[in-house]
N, C-alpha and C positions, 0 to 999 in steps of 0.2 A: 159646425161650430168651430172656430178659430179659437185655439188656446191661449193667442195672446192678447194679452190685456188682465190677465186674470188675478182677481188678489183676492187672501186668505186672509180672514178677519177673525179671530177670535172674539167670541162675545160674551160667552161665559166659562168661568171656571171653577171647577171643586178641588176635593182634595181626593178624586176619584174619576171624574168626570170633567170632559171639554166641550164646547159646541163652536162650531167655527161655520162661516158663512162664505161660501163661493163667490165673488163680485166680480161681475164684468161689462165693461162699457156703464156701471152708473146703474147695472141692474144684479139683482140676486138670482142666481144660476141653481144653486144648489147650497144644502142646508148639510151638516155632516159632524153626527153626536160620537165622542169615542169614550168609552169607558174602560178604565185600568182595572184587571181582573189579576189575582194574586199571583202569586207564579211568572208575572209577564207578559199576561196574554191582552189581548185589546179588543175588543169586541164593539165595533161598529156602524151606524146608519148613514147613508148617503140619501138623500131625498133631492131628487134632480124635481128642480119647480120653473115654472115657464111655459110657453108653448114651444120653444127650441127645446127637445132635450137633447142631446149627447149621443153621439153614435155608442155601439158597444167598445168600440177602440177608444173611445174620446174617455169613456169612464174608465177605462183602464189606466187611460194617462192621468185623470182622477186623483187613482188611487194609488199609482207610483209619484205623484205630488207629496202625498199625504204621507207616504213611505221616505220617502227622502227629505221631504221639510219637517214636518212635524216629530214624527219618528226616530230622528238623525242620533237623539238621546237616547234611544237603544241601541243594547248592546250586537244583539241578534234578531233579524227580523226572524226568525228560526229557533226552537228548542234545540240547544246544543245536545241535548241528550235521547230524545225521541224523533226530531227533525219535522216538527209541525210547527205549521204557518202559526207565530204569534196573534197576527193580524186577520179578523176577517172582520169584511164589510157588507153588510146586508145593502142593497140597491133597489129605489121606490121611484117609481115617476108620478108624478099628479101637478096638482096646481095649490099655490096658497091661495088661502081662504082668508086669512087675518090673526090677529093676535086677541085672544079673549080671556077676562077676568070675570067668576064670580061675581055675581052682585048686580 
């Protein structure tokens, strides 16, 4: 998988929570929920979707995307005071299925 081409689409937002969508070449690559936990912490999901997914390198450069774009409005990716990762990301591969409502 070639990272370029790649664009970051936010599609939803809280006042807690983001969801932002991987796009590349005109397809969704990957789906990626982060939620703000008090203290500074951020907590996570990447869901790699497609039949290509991502070497392990490839999501690493992922998530140093996500660290440097998204992120950049932190102050420390790091606890200044215990020296743990603000940041984790939980990582899933599968395929979409679709989008379903009730009813």
């Amino acid at each position: 998988m070639n990272m370029g081409d790649l664009h970051l689409i936010r599609v939803i937002r809280t006042g807690s929570s983001e969801r932002f969508v991987f796009r590349q070449e005109g397809k969704d690559i990957a789906s990626l929920d982060l939620h703000f936990i008090e203290g500074g912490k951020i907590d996570g999901h990447l869901a790699l979707i497609g039949p290509d997914h991502p070497t392990d390198d490839e999501i690493q450069e992922l998530i140093a995307i996500v660290g440097e774009s998204l992120l950049a409005h932190q102050p420390h990716h790091t606890d200044p005071v215990t020296g743990e990762e603000r940041l984790h990301i939980t990582v899933t591969r599968g395929a979409l299925v679709g989008n379903f409502a009730p009813g």
